[in-house]
C-alpha positions in Angstrom: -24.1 -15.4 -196.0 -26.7 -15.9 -193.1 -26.8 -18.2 -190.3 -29.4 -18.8 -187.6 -27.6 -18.9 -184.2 -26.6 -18.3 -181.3 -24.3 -15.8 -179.5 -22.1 -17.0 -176.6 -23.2 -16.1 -173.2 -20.7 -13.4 -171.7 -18.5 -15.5 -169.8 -18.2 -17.9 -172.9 -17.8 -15.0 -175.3 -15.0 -13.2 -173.0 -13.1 -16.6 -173.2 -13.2 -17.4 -176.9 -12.9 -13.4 -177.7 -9.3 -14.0 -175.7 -8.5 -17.0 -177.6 -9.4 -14.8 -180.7 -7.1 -12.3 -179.3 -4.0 -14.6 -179.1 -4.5 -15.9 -182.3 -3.8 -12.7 -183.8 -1.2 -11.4 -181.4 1.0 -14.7 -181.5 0.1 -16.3 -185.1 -0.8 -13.1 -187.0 -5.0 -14.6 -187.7 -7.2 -12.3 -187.5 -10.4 -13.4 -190.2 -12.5 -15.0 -187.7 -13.5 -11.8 -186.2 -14.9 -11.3 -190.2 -17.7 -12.2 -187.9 -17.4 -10.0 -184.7 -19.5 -11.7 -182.2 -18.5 -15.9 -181.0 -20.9 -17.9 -181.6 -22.5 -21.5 -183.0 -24.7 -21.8 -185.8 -27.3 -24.2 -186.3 -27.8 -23.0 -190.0 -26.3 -21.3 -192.8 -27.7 -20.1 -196.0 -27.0 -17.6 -199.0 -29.9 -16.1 -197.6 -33.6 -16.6 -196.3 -37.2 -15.6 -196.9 -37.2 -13.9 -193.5 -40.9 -12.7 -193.0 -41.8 -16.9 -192.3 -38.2 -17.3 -190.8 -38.3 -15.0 -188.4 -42.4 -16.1 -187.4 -40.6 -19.9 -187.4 -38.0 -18.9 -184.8 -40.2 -16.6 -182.5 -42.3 -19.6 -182.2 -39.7 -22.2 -181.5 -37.7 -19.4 -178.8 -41.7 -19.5 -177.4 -41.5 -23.3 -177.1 -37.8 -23.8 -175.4 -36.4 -23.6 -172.4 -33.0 -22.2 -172.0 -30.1 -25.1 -171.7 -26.6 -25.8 -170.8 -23.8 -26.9 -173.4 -20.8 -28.1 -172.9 -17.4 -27.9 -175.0 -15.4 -31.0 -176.3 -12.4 -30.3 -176.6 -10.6 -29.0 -180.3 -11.5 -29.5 -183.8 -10.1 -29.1 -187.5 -11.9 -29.0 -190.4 -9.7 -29.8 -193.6 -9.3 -28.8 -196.7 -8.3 -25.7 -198.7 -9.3 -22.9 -196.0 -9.0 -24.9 -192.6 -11.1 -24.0 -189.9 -9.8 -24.4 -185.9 -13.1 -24.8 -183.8 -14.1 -25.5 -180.3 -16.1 -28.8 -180.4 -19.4 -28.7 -178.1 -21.0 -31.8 -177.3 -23.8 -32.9 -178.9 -26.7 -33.3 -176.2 -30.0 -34.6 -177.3 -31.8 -31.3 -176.8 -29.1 -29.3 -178.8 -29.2 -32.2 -181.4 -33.4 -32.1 -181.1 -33.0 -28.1 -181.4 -31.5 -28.7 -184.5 -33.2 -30.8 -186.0 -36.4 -28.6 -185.4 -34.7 -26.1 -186.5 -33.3 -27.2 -190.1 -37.1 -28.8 -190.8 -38.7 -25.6 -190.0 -36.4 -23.4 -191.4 -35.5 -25.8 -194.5 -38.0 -24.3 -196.9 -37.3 -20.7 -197.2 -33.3 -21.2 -197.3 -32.1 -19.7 -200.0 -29.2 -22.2 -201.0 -28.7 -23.7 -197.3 -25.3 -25.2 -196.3 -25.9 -28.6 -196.5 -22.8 -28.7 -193.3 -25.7 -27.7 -190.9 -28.4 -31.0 -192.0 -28.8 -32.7 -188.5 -27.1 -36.0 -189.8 -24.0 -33.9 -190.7 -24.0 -30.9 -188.1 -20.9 -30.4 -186.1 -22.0 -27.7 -183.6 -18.9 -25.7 -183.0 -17.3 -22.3 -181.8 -15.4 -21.2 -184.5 -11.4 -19.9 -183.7 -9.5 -19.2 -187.0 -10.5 -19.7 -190.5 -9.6 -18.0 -193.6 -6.3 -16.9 -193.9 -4.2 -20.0 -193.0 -0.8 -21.1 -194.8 0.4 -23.8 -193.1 2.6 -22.0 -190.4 -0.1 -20.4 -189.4 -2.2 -23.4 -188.7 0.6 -25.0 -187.4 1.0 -21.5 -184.5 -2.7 -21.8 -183.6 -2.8 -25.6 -182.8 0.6 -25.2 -181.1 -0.7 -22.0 -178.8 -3.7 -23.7 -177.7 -3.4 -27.3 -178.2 -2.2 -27.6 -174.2 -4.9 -25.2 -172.7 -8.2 -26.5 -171.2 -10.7 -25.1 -172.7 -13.8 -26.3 -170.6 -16.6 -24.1 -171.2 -20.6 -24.2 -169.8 -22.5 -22.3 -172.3 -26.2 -21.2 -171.6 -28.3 -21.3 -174.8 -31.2 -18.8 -173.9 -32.0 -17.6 -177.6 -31.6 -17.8 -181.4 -30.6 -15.4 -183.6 -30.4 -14.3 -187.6 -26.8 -13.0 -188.1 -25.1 -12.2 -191.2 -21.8 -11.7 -193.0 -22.4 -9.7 -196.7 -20.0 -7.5 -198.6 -17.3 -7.1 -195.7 -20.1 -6.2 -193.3 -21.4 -8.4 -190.3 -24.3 -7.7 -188.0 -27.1 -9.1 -185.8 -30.7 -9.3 -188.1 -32.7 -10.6 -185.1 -33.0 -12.4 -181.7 -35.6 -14.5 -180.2 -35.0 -15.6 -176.7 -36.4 -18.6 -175.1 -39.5 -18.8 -173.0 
């Protein structure tokens, strides 16, 4: 699996890293860090032609300025492998990033997430996923539900990470102008 996006900021990434860390000490979770680095994708894929991708995102990290994002509070995606998520809000220059993005990109996907098309995206910070039963979604909604989690997240780049074969890493990173 690959994903174009982008890494937390440090300040961000020391907070969700300690949310990460309580999950695991207090509920016994630990699969999220599958992927060792927070962050928030704007598009998954099996994989990607990555000779045009990576020209595509040096020229859109050319065109953009580095913004602000905000969190929105906490989020559960259902169904058989839950996922716990901090929500960010969707401003109209993350929401025109992505759009950009997914059009651009769109054509040398190989078998792209469907999740990350702009009309369906839910830009998110992912917390726990994988190896829930239902006590242990139950611990992590319980150990965090009453902490304010009010994050300012500066989005100065994009990125090609990856998760194959038990082995995660950063491909490449294009930072804005």
């Amino acid at each position: 699996m690959y994903a174009i996006a982008s890494l937390l900021d440090p300040v961000s990434d020391q907070t969700v890293r300690g949310l990460w860390e309580r999950f695991e000490q207090n509920c016994g979770l630990s699969g999220v860090r599958a992927t060792p680095f927070p962050h928030f994708s704007w598009m998954g894929a099996d994989s990607f032609l990555f000779e045009p991708v990576e020209q595509i995102l040096a020229e859109i990290a050319s065109q953009t300025d580095p913004f602000i994002v905000y969190t929105a509070g906490l989020g559960i995606f259902t169904g058989p492998q839950p996922v716990v998520y901090i929500a960010l809000e969707k401003s109209e220059q993350l929401l025109q990033l992505s759009r950009k993005i997914w059009n651009s990109i769109r054509p040398f996907a190989v078998v792209p997430n469907g999740h990350y098309q702009p009309d369906r995206w839910v830009p998110h910070i992912t917390l726990a996923y994988r190896e829930f039963e239902a006590a242990g979604l139950g611990c992590a909604i319980a150990d965090i539900a009453f902490q304010q989690i009010d994050l300012e997240i500066m989005v100065d780049h994009i990125a090609v990470i990856y998760q194959t074969e038990g082995v995660a890493g950063l491909k490449s990173r294009f930072d804005f102008r």
